[in-house]
C-alpha positions as CSV (number, residue, x, y, z in Angstrom):
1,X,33.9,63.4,139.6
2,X,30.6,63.7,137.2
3,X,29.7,60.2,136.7
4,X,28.2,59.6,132.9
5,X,24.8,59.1,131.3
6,X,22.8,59.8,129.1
7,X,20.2,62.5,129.3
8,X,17.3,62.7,126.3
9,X,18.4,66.3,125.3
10,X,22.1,67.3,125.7
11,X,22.1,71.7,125.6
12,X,25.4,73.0,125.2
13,X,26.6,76.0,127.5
14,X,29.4,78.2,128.0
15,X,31.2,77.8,131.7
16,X,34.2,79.1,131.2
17,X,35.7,82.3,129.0
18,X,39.5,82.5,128.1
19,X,41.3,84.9,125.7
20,X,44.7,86.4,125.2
21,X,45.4,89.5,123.2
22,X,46.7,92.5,122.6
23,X,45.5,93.9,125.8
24,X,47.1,91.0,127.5
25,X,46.0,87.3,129.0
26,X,42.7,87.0,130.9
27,X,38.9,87.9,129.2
28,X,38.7,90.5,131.6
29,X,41.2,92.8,130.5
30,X,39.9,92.1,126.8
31,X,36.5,93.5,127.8
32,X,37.6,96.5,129.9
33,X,39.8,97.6,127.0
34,X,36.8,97.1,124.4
35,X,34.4,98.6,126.9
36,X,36.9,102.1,127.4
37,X,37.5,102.3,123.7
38,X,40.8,101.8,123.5
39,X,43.2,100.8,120.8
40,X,46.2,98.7,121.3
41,X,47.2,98.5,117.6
42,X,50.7,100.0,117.8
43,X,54.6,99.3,116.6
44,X,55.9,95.7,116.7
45,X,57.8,94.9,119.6
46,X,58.6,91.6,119.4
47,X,61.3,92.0,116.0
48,X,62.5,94.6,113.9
49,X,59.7,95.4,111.6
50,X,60.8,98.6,110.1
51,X,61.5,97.6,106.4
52,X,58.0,96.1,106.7
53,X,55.4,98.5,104.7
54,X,52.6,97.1,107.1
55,X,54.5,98.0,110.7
56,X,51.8,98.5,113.6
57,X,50.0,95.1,114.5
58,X,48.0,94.2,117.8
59,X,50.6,92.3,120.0
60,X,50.4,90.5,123.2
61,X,52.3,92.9,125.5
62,X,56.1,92.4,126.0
63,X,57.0,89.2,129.0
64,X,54.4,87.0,127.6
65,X,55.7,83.3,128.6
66,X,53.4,80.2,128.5
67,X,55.4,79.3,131.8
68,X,53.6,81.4,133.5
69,X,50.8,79.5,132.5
70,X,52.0,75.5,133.4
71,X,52.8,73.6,135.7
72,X,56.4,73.8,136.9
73,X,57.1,70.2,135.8
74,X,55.9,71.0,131.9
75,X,57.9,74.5,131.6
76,X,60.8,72.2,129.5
77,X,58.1,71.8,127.0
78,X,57.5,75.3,126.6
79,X,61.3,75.2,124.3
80,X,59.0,73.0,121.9
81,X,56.1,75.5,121.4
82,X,55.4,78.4,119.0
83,X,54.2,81.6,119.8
84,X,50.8,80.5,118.6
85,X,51.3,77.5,121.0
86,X,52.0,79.3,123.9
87,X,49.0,81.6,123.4
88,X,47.1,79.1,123.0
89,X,48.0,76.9,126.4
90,X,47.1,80.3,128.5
91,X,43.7,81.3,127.0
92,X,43.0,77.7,127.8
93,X,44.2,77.7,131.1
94,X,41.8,80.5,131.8
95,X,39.2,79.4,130.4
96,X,39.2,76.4,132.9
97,X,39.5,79.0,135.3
98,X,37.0,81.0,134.9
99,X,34.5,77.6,134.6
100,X,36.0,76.4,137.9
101,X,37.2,73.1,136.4
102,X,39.4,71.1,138.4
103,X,42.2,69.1,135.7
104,X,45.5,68.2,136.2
105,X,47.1,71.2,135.1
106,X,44.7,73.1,138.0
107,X,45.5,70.9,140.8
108,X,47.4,67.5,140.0
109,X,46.3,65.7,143.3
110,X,42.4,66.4,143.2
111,X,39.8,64.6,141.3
112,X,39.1,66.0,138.1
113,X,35.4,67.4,137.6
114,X,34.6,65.4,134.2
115,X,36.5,62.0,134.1
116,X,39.5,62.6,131.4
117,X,37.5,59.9,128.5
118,X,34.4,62.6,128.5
119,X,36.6,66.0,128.6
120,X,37.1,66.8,124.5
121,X,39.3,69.8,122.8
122,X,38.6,71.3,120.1
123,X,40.9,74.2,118.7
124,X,41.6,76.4,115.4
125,X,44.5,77.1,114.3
126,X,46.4,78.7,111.5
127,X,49.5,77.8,109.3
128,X,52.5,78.1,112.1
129,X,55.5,80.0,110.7
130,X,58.9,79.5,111.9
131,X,61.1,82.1,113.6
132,X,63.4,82.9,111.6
133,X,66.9,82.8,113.5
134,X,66.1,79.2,113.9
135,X,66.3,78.8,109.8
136,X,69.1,81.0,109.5
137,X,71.9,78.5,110.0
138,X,70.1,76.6,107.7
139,X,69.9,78.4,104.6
140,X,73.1,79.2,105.3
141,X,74.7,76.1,105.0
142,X,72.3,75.4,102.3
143,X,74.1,78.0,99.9
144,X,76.8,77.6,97.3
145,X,78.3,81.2,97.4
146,X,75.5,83.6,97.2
147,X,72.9,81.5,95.4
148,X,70.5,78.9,97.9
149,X,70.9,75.2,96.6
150,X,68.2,73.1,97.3
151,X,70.9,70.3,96.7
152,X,72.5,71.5,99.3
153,X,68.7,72.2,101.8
154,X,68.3,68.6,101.1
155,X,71.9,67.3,102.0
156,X,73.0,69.8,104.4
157,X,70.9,71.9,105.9
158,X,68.0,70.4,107.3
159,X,70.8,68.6,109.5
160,X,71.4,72.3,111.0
161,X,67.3,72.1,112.0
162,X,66.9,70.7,115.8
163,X,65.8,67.7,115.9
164,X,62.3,68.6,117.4
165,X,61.9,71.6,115.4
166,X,58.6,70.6,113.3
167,X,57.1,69.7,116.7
168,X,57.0,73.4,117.2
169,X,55.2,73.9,114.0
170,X,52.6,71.5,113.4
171,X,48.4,73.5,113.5
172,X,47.8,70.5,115.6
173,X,49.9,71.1,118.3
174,X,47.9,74.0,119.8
175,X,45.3,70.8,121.0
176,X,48.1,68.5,121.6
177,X,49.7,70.6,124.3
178,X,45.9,71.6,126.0
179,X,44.9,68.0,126.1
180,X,48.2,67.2,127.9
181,X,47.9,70.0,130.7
182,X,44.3,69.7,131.5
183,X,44.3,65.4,130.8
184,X,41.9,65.8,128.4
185,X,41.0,62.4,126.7
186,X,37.8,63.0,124.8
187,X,37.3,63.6,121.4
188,X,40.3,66.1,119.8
189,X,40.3,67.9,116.3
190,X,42.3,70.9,114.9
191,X,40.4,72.6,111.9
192,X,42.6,74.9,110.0
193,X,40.1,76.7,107.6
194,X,42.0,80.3,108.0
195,X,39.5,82.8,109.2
196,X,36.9,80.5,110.3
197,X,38.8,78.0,112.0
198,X,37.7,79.2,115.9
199,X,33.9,79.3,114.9
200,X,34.3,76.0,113.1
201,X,35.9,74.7,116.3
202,X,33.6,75.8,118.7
203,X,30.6,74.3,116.3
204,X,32.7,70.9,116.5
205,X,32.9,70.2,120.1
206,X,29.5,71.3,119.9
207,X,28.2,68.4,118.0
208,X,30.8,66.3,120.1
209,X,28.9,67.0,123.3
210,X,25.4,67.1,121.4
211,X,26.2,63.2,120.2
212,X,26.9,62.1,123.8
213,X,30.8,61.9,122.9
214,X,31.7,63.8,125.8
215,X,30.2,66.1,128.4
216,X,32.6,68.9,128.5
217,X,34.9,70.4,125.8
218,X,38.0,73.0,125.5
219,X,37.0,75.0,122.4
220,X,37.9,78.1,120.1
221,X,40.8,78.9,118.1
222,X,43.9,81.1,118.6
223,X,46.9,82.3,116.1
224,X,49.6,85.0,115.6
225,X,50.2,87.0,112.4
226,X,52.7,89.1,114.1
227,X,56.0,87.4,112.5
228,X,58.2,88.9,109.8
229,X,57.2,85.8,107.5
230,X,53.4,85.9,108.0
231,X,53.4,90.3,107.7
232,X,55.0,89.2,104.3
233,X,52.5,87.3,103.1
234,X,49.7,89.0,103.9
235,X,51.3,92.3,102.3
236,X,51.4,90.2,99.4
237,X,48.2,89.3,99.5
238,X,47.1,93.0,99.3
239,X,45.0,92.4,102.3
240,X,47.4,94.4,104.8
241,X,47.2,98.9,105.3
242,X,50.6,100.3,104.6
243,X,51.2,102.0,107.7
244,X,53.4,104.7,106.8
245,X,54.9,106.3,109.5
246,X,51.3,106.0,111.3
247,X,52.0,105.4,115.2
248,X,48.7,103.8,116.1
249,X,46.8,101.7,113.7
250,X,43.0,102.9,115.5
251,X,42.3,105.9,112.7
252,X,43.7,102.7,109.8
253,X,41.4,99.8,110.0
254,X,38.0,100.9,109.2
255,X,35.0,97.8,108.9
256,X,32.6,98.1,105.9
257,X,33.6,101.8,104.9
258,X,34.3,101.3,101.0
259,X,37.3,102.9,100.7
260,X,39.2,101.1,103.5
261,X,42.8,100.6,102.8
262,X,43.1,97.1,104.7
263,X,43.9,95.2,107.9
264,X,46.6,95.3,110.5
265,X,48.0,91.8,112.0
266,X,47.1,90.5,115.4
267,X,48.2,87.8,117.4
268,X,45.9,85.9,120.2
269,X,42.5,84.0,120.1
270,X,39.7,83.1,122.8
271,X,39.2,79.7,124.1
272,X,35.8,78.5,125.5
273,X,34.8,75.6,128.2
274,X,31.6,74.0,126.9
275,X,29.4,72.0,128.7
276,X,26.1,70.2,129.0
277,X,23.9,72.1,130.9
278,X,22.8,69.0,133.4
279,X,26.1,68.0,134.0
280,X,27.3,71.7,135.0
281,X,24.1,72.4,136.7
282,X,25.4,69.2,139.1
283,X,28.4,71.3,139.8
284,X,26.4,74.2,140.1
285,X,28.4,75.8,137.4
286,X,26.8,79.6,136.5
287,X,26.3,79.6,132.3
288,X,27.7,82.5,130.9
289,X,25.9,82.1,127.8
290,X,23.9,78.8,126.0
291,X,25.4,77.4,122.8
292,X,22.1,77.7,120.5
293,X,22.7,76.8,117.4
294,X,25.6,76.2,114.3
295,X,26.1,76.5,111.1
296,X,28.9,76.0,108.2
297,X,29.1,76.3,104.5
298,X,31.5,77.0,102.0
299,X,31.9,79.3,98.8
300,X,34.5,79.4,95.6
301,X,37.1,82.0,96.5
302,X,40.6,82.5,95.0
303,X,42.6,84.6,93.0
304,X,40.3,83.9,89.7
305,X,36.9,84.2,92.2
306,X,35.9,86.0,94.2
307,X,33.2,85.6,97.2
308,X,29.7,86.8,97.2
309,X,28.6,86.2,100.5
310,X,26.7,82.7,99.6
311,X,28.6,80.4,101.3
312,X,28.7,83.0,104.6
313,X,24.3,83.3,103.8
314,X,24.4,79.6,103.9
315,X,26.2,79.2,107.3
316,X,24.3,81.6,108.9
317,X,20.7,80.6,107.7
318,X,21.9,76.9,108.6
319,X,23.2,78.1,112.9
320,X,19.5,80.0,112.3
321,X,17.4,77.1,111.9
322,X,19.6,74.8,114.3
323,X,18.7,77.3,117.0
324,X,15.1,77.4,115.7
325,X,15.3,81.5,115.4
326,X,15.0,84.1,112.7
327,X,16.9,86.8,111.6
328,X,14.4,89.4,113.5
329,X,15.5,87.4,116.5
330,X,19.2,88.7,116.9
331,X,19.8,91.8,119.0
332,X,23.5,92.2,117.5
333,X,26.0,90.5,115.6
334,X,29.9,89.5,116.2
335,X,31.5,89.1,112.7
336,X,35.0,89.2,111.3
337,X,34.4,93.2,110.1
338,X,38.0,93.3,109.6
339,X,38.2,96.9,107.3
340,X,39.7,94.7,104.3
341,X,37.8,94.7,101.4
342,X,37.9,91.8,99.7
343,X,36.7,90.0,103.2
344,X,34.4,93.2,104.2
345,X,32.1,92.6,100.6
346,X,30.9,89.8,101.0
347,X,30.3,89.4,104.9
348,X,28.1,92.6,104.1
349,X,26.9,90.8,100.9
350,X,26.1,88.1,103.6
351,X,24.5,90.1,106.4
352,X,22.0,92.2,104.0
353,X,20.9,88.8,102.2
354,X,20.3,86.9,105.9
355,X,18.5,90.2,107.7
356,X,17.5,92.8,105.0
357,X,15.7,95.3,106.4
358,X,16.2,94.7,110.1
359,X,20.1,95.0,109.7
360,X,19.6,98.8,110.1
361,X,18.2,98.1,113.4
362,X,20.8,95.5,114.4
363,X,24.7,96.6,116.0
364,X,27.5,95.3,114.8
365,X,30.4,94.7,117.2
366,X,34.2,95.4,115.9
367,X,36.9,94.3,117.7
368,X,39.8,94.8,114.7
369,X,40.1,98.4,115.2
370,X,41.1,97.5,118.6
371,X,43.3,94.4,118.8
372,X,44.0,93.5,115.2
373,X,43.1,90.5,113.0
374,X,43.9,87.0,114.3
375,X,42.3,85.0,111.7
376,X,42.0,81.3,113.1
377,X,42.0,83.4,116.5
378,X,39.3,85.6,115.8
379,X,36.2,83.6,115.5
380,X,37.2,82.2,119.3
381,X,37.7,85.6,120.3
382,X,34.3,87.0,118.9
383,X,32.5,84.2,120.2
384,X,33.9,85.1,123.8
385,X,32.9,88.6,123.2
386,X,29.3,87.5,122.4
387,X,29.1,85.7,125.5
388,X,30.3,88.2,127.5
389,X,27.7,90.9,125.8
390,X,24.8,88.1,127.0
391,X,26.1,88.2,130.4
392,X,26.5,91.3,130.8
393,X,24.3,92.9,128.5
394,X,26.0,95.6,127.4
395,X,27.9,95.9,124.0
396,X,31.6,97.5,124.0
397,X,32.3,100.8,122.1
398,X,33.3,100.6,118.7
399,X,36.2,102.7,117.0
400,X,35.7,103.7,113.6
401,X,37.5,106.2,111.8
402,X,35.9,106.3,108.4
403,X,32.6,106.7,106.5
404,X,31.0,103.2,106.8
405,X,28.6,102.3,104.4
406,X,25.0,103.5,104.9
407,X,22.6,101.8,106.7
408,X,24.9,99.5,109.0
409,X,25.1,100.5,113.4
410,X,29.2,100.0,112.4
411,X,30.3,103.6,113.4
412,X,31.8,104.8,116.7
413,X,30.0,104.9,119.7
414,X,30.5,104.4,123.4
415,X,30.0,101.1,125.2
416,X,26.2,101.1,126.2
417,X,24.3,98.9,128.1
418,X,21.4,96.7,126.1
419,X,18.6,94.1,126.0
420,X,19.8,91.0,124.4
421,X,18.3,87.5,123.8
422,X,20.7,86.3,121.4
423,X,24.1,87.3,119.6
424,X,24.8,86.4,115.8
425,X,29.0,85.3,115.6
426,X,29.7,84.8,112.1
427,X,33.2,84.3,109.8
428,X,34.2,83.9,106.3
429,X,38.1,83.3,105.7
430,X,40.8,83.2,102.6
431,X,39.9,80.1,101.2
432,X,36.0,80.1,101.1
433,X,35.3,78.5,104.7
434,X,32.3,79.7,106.4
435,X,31.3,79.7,110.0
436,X,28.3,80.8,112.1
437,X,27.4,80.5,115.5
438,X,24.0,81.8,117.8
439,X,24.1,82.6,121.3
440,X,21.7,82.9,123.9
441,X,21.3,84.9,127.1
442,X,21.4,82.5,129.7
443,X,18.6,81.8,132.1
């Protein structure tokens, strides 16, 4: 076990990479489908979604079980999680993984690498929503003839809800159920802030391990939008492509082109395993990438404002100066690039204020086209990405059916190897949040 002290300048580094998505569990098939092109925005499979004007989504691929991903003596507590839950425990269990951590949900009888007190969790999450055959009984019993009675919710049916059922439901419980697999006993937060919840999350255990609160954290965020209630509300919100017959959702979503009709739903996130870089290096942990600097901010936006790209500026100008680096110094960028408008202005509005000029010269990675939009899961995801680009150095295609707007390296091209010294990840979300984190190439 890493015994504690306390060095004069704690560096943060990534160890360990996790993700789950559409092309299934592990950040190794993530990258290879990236990397060949590929799409994996299709029909639902998980319910009937044909009513649903918005029907092709990114989806974890059918089997998915978080017991595959526990110990044998936790699968009764997979009845108590969600979907986002479950994705959730296995991009984390991967993520330990791949940094060669040893906790109890790796090996029970061994000595953990980073004494439980100093291992934190960090993890974003979104608003969870219910399946919907577990409500059914429910609102039935909750009805006087045809109507719903809310005399009746109160009286009867909330009796017909199992007893754990908010357990299942509750953002927090994405970190409740990590910290109990892996033992972790450090510092534990769950931001939901939509959109920016993973970046915000990573930034967080960030500062955690910075302040000497713990050596090590589990970090990023992960959610699914693939649920009839959630496809719903997005539609609603205008921020959803009607589909229309479509069978693949690749030639829908198109980032920063102007006359994009909107997103498609995805379900997954990426989960990181930060440490500080003396510790690991005593281990003689490999850094994928370093954890240079983070930034957050915040802007008006609601149905009677809309963003500008401010609060985005802000957060990106603050991760900037905490990595001491400019704008010339980032050879691409990771952001949300999602191909729905009202998100796709102002993160453009953001990028031109922040680089000017030197955008031109700069790529964008997309991922949306690809696997979907995750919100709370998609900063964790892009952050993984941007790790695995510094490690690699090589930037996955991009799919892009449309006319992007000029100026921006946003259209389609194949995965191509590059020189890169540091990686931009950046988010806005729904409710103004605003998240940005710079990567480094590690040494």
């Amino acid at each position: 076990m890493i015994e504690q002290d306390t060095p004069v300048a704690r560096n943060i580094i990534i160890t360990g990479v996790g993700a789950v998505s559409a092309f299934g569990v592990g950040m190794g098939a993530l990258w290879e489908g990236l990397c060949a092109g590929e799409s994996r925005l299709g029909p639902i499979h998980g319910f009937d979604a044909s009513g649903l004007r918005s029907n092709l989504a990114g989806q974890v691929p059918e089997g998915f079980s978080a017991r595959d991903y526990v110990p044998k003596s936790y699968r009764k507590g997979v009845k108590v999680m969600a979907r986002d839950i479950e994705l959730a425990v296995a991009a984390a269990l991967t993520a330990v993984q791949d940094a060669g951590l040893t906790t109890r949900a790796t090996d029970s009888d061994a000595t953990p690498t980073y004494a439980p007190e100093r291992l934190g969790c960090q993890i974003g999450a979104g608003l969870l929503a219910p399946e919907l055959q577990e409500l059914a009984l429910a609102f039935v019993s909750a009805s006087e003839g045809k109507h719903f009675s809310y005399e009746q919710w109160g009286e009867v049916g909330t009796n017909n809800l199992t007893p754990l059922w908010m357990l299942k439901y509750l953002p927090n419980m994405l970190a409740c159920h990590v910290t109990i697999l892996h033992d972790a006993r450090g510092p534990s937060n769950t931001i939901t802030c939509a959109d920016a919840s993973g970046v915000l999350s990573i930034g967080e255990s960030m500062r955690v391990i910075e302040r000497g609160d713990a050596d090590a954290a589990i970090a990023g965020g992960v959610e699914s939008k693939v649920n009839p209630t959630w496809l719903l509300r997005l539609d609603l919100m205008k921020r959803l492509v009607h589909t229309d017959g479509h069978s693949t959702g690749a030639n829908l979503v198109r980032p920063y082109d102007p006359k994009a009709p909107g997103t498609l739903a995805g379900e997954g996130g990426g989960i990181l395993v930060l440490e500080e870089a003396s510790y690991a290096a005593r281990r003689g942990a490999k850094p994928v990438a370093v954890l240079e600097g983070f930034g957050a901010g915040h802007e008006p936006n609601g149905l009677d404002q809309q963003a500008t790209g401010e609060g985005l500026a802000g957060a990106i100008f603050a991760a900037l100066r905490d990595a001491k680096a400019l704008p010339d110094d980032i050879d691409a960028i990771v952001p949300q690039a999602c191909g729905c408008l009202t998100s796709d202005r102002p993160e453009l509005a953001a990028l031109q204020q922040v680089f000017g000029g030197h955008l031109a010269k700069t790529p964008i990675v997309t991922i949306v086209p690809n696997i979907g939009d995750s919100t709370a899961g998609a900063g964790g995801i892009a952050t993984a990405i941007a790790a695995q680009c510094l490690s690699t150095q090589a930037l996955p295609a991009r799919i892009h059916h449309g006319t992007p707007a000029a100026g921006l390296l946003v259209g389609a091209c194949p995965s191509q190897k590059r020189s890169l010294r540091r990686v931009l990840v950046c988010t806005g979300s729904v409710g103004g949040q605003c998240g940005a984190l710079v990567l480094a190439r590690a040494t």
